[in-house]
Each structure stands twice: as structure tokens, then as C-alpha cells.
C-alpha positions as CSV (number, residue, x, y, z in Angstrom):
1,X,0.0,0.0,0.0
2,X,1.4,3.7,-0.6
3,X,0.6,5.9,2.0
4,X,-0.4,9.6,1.6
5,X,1.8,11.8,0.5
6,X,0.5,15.2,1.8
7,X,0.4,16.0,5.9
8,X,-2.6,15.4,7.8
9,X,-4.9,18.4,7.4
10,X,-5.1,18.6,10.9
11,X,-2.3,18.5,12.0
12,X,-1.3,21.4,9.5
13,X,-4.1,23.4,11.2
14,X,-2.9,22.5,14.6
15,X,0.6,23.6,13.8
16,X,-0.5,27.2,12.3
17,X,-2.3,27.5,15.7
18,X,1.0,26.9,18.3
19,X,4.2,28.5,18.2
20,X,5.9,24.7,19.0
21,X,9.5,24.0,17.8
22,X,12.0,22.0,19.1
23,X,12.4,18.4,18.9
24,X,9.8,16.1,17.2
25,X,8.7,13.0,16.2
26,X,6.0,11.2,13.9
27,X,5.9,7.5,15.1
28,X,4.5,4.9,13.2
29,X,5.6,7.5,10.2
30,X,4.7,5.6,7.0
31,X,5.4,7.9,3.9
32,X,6.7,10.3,6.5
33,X,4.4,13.3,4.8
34,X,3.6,14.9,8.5
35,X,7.6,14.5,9.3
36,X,8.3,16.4,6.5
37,X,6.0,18.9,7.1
38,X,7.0,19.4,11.0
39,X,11.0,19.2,9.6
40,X,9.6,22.4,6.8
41,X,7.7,24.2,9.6
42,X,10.7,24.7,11.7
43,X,11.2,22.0,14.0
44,X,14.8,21.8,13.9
45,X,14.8,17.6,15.1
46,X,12.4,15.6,13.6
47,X,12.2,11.6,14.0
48,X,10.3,9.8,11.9
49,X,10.0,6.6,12.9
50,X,8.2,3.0,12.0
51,X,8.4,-0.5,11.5
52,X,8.7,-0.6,7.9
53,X,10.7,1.9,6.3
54,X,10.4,1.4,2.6
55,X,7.3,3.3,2.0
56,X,9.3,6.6,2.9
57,X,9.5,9.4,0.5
58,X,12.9,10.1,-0.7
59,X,12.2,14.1,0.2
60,X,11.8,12.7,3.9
61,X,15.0,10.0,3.7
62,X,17.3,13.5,2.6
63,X,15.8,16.0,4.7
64,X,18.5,17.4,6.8
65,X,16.2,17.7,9.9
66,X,15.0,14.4,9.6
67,X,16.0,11.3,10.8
68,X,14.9,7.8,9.6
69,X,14.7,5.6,12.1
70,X,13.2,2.0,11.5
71,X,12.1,0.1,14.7
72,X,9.2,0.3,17.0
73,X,8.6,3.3,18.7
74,X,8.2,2.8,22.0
75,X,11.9,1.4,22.0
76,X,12.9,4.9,20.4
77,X,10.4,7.5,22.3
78,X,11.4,6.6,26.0
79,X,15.0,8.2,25.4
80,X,14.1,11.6,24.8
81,X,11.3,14.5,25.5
82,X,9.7,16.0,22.8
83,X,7.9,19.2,22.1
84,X,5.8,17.7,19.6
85,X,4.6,14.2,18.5
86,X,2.3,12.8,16.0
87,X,0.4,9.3,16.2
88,X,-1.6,8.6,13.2
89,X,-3.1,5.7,14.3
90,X,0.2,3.7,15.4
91,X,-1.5,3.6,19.1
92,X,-3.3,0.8,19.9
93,X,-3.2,0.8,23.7
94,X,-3.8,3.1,26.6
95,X,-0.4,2.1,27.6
96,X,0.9,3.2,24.4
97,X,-0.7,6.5,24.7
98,X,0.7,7.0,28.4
99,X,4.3,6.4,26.7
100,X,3.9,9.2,24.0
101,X,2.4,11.7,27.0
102,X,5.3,10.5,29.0
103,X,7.5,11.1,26.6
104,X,6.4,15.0,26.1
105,X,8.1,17.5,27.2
106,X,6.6,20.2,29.3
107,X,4.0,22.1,27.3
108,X,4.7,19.8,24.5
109,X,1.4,18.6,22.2
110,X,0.4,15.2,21.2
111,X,-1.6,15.2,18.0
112,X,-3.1,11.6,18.1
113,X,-5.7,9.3,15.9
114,X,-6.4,6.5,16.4
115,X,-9.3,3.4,16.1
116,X,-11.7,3.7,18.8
117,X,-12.5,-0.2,18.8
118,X,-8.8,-0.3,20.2
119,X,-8.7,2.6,22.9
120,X,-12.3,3.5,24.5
121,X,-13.2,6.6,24.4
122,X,-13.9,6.3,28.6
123,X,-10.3,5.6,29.2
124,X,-8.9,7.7,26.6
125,X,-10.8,10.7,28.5
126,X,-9.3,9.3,31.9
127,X,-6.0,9.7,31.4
128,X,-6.0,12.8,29.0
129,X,-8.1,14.4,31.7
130,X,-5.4,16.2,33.7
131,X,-4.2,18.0,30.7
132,X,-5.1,20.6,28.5
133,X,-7.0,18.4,25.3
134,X,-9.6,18.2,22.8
135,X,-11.5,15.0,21.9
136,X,-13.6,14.4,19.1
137,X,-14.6,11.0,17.7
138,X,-15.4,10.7,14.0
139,X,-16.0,8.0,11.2
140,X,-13.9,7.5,8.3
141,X,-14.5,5.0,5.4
142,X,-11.8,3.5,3.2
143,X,-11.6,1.1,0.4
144,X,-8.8,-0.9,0.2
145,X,-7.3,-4.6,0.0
146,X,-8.0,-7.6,1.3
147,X,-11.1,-5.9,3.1
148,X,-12.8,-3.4,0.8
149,X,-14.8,-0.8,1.8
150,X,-15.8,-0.2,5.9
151,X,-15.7,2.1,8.0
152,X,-13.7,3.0,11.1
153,X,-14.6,5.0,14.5
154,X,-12.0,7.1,15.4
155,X,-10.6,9.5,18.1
156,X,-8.6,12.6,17.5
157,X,-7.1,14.0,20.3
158,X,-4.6,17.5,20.6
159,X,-3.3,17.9,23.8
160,X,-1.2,20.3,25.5
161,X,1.1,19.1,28.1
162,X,0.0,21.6,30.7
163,X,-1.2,20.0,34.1
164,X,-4.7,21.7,35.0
């Protein structure tokens, strides 16, 4: 499958809307569109990691900001803090989803989708709670192999690492 080539239009929006820089990093990075466009937005670090590297954009593999990094994320995120990390649906677990808060730094943002038959919406909102967030859910249909067309519940999250 090739992924997208173009950022997540939210996340574009989200980034107009906060003066963030620093270090980032785009787990579970797939084309590595949204790593480019954090690395071209002024982040001055940007990791782009996942599994399976070969679906990365040359652009994203020469970037001088970026690095490539193929492994799994959570054995990459714990050694630093970030100001800013994207999860396109590469979390799967509340655990997961403590790791990439843990691994913000202070007044960092997670931008994070992700399928809500995986994460509920309940415990999602639990541990998000003590920060500064938004939470929508939405549905989203795709065609593609072996399934075909369905749909997916999903749940977008931004949240500001600031402790209310």
C-alpha cells in the first residue's frame, strides 16, 4: 500500500495554531508526509520513525532535519522528550498513549488518531483528563485490500502538556 503523500490536514491546522519548535517526532511514520511537514515548519529535530521503512518518501529520507529511524517506537520515544509528537493511528493501547504523554516535554502537544475499537473513548478521556486536550470522535470510510470498503470509529485527540 502507498501511503499519503501530503500532511494530515489537521495536523497542518494544529501547527498554524502553536508557536511549537524544538524536537519532534512522527511515530508509526509511514510515507513520512507529516515529518516532513514538521522538519519544513521549523522544527529543527524531527524523527520519523516506523516498523517498515520502505514506504518513505525520498524528500523525507534526505531532509536534513529528519531522521529515519526503522524500529518500533516505544523502543525509540522513551529516550528523549519532545515538544511535539504525531500518532496517526500507530496507538493501539492506553499504555501506548501514556508512553507518548510521558514522553512529552513540558507544554509539548500530542496530535493523536487513532481506532476507537482499540482505545475506548472512557479511558482515553481518563488519562488525557489532567491535561489541557480536545476529543472528538469521527467516522472514516476507506476502500482498500484484502477488506474493501468499511468504516472505522476514530478518536482525534490534541493535547497540550500543561497539568490543569
Amino acid at each position: 500500500m502507498l501511503w499519503k503523500t501530503k500532511p494530515d490536514k489537521n495536523l497542518v491546522n494544529i501547527l498554524k495554531q502553536t508557536n511549537c519548535v524544538g524536537k519532534a517526532v512522527d511515530v508509526g511514520c509511514a510515507s513520512g508526509a507529516d515529518a516532513l511537514y514538521l522538519a519544513n515548519s521549523g522544527f529543527e529535530k524531527v524523527l520519523a520513525i516506523d516498523k517498515d521503512t520502505s514506504q518513505i518518501l525520498d524528500e523525507v529520507k534526505n531532509h536534513p532535519n529528519i531522521k529515519v529511524i526503522k524500529d518500533d517506537y516505544e523502543n525509540v520515544i522513551k529516550k528523549n522528550k519532545y515538544n511535539f509528537i504525531v500518532s496517526r493511528f500507530s496507538a493501539f493501547s492506553i499504555e501506548q498513549v501514556r508512553l507518548l504523554i510521558n514522553a512529552l516535554k513540558n507544554n509539548g502537544y500530542l496530535f493523536l488518531k487513532t481506532f476507537a475499537d482499540k482505545i475506548s473513548k472512557r479511558d482515553l478521556e481518563n488519562l488525557i483528563s489532567k491535561y489541557k486536550y480536545s476529543l472528538k470522535q469521527f467516522k472514516i470510510r476507506e476502500n482498500h485490500e484484502p477488506i474493501g470498503e468499511h468504516t472505522h470509529n476514530v478518536l482525534f485527540v490534541v493535547l497540550e502538556k500543561i497539568k490543569l
